[in-house]
N, C-alpha and C positions, 0 to 999 in steps of 0.2 A: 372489439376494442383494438383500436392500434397501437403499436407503442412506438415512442419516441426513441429514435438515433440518431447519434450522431457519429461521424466518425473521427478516431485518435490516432494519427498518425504517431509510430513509433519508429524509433532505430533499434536495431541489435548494435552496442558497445561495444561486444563481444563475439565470437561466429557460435560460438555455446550456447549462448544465451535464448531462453524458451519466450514465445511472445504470450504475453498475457490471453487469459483464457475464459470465455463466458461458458460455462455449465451449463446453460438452458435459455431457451427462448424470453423466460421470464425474469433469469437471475437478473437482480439490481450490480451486482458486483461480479468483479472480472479479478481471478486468482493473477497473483503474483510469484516467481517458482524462485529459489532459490540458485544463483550462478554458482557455489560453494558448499562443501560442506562447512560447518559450524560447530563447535561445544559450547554452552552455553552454562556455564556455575549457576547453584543456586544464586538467587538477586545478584546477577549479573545483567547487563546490557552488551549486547554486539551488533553491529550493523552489518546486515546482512545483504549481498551486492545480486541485483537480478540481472546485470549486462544492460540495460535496457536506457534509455530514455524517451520520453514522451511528448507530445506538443497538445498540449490542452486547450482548445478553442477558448478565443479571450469571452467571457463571460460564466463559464465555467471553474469549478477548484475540483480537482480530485483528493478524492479524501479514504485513506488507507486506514482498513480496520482491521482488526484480527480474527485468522478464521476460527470457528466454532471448537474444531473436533482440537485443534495445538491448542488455543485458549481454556476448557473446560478440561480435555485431556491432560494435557503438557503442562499446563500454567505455562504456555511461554504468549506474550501478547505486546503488540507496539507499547516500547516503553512511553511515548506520550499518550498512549491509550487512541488516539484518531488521528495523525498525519495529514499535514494539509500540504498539498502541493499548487502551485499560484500557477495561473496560466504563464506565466510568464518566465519559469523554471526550465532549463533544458538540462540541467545536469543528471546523471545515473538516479536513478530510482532504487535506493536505498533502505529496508526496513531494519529499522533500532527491534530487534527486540529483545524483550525483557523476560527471566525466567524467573519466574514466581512462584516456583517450587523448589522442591528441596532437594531435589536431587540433580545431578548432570543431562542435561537433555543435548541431544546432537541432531543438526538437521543435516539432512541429505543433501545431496546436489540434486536439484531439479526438482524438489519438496517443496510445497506448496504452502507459503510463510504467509502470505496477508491479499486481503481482496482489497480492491480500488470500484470505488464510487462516484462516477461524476454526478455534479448536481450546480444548479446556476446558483447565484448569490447576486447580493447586493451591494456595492460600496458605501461606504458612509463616508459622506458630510458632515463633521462634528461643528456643531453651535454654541457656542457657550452662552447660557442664559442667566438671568440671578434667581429664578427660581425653578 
């Protein structure tokens, strides 16, 4: 089976900043690393800065989830739960997240805060009909 690439041209914003990272031959998703450290309050939101930005092939959306081990571990997870980035975005690659637990949680610098997924989409056409 072969898999499907393409390539994501990015910038470092930053000279700190880590470039996004695929795991394995097979992972769907590429780690996102934190440019800062963070504390995060219980149900609190902060946005978290990776240095980075991205250029997403037009026909594409990259779409930021949260990884497993901070989510089920930490309760910390993208405050909009999936982040949608438009190809047409160049600004810093920013993860909101959310701590949904009860206690103080602090991310590291260069911590591994959310994976990015590219996947094609479709635009819609809306119609208005009377039925």
């Amino acid at each position: 089976m072969s898999l499907n690439r393409t390539v994501i041209n990015f910038k470092k914003l930053n000279d700190e900043a880590k470039e996004p990272l695929t795991g394995s031959e097979y992972a769907a998703g590429s780690d996102l690393f934190s440019l800062e450290e963070a504390t995060i309050m219980p149900d609190e939101t902060v946005f978290v800065h990776t240095g980075i930005a991205i250029e997403i092939p037009e026909g594409l959306v990259g779409l930021v989830y949260a990884r497993s081990s901070l989510a089920c571990k930490r309760g910390l997870a993208p405050a909009n739960k999936v982040g949608v980035i438009d190809s047409d975005y160049r600004g810093e690659i920013m993860v909101a997240l959310h701590n949904h637990s009860n206690e103080i949680q602090k991310i590291e610098k260069y911590e591994r805060i959310a994976q990015i997924v590219f996947t094609p989409y479709y635009a819609a056409t809306f119609n208005e009909v009377d039925e």
